[in-house]
C-alpha positions as CSV (number, residue, x, y, z in Angstrom):
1,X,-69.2,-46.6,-2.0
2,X,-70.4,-49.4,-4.7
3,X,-67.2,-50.4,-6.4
4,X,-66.7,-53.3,-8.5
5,X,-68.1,-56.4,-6.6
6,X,-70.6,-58.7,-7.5
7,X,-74.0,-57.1,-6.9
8,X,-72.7,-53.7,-6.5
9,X,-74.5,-51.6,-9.6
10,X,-78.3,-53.8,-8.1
11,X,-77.1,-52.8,-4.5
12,X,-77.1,-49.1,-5.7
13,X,-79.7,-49.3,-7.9
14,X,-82.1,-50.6,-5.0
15,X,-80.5,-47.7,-3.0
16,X,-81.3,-45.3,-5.4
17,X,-84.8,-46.6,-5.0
18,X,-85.1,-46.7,-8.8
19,X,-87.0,-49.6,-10.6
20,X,-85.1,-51.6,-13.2
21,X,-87.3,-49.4,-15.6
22,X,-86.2,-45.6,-14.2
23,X,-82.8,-47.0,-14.6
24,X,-82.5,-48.3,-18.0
25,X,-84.8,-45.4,-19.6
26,X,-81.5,-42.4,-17.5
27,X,-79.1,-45.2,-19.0
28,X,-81.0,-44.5,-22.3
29,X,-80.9,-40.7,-22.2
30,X,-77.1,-41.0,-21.6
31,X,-76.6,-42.7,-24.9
32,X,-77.0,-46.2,-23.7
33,X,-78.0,-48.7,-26.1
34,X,-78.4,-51.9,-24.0
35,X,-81.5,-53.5,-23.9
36,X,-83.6,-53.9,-21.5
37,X,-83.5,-57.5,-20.5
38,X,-79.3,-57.2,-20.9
39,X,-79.4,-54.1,-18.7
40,X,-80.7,-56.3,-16.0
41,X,-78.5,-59.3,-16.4
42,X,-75.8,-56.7,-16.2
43,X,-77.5,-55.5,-13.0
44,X,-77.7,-59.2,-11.4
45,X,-73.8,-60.3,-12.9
46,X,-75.2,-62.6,-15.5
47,X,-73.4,-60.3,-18.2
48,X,-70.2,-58.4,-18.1
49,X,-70.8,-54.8,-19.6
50,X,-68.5,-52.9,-21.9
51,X,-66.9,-50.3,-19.8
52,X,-68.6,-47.5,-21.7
53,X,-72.2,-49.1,-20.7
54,X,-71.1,-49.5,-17.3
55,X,-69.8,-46.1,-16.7
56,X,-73.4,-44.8,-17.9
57,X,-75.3,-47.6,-15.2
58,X,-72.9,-45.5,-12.9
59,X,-73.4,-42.6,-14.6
60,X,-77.6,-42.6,-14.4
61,X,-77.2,-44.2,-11.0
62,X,-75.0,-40.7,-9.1
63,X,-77.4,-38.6,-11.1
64,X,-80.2,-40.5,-9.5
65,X,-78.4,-40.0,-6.0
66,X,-77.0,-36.7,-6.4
67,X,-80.9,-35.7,-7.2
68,X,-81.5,-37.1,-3.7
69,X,-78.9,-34.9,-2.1
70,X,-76.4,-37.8,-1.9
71,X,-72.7,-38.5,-2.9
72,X,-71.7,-40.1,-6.1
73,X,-71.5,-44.1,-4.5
74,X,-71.0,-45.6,-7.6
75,X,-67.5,-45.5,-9.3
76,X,-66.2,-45.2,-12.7
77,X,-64.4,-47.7,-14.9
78,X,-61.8,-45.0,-14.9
């Protein structure tokens, strides 16, 4: 499980297999507004998220793994 530890949300994301790009534009369909270039500061701990945009990086990212046929790895703010 990816919980709250520095790298965690990249870890999954390479996991996932999922290029920065796939990511932000499931984060986008979920109503997230970050840009681009903030979504990946996020991803590499430059920038602390709100915990709304974090919980849809999760959010897009157990989609992306339950697709796969995989648990939900990546926990909620909540």
């Amino acid at each position: 499980m990816y919980v709250d530890e520095p790298g965690a949300l990249e870890q999954a994301r390479l996991d996932a297999g999922l290029t920065q790009g796939d990511l932000w534009l499931r984060y986008f369909a979920l109503g997230g507004m970050t840009p681009t270039l903030e979504l990946e500061a996020i991803l590499h701990d430059a920038l602390l998220p709100e915990t709304g945009d974090r919980d849809k990086i999760a959010h897009a990212l157990n989609e992306c793994f339950t697709e796969q046929g995989r648990n939900h790895p990546v926990s909620y703010s909540t």
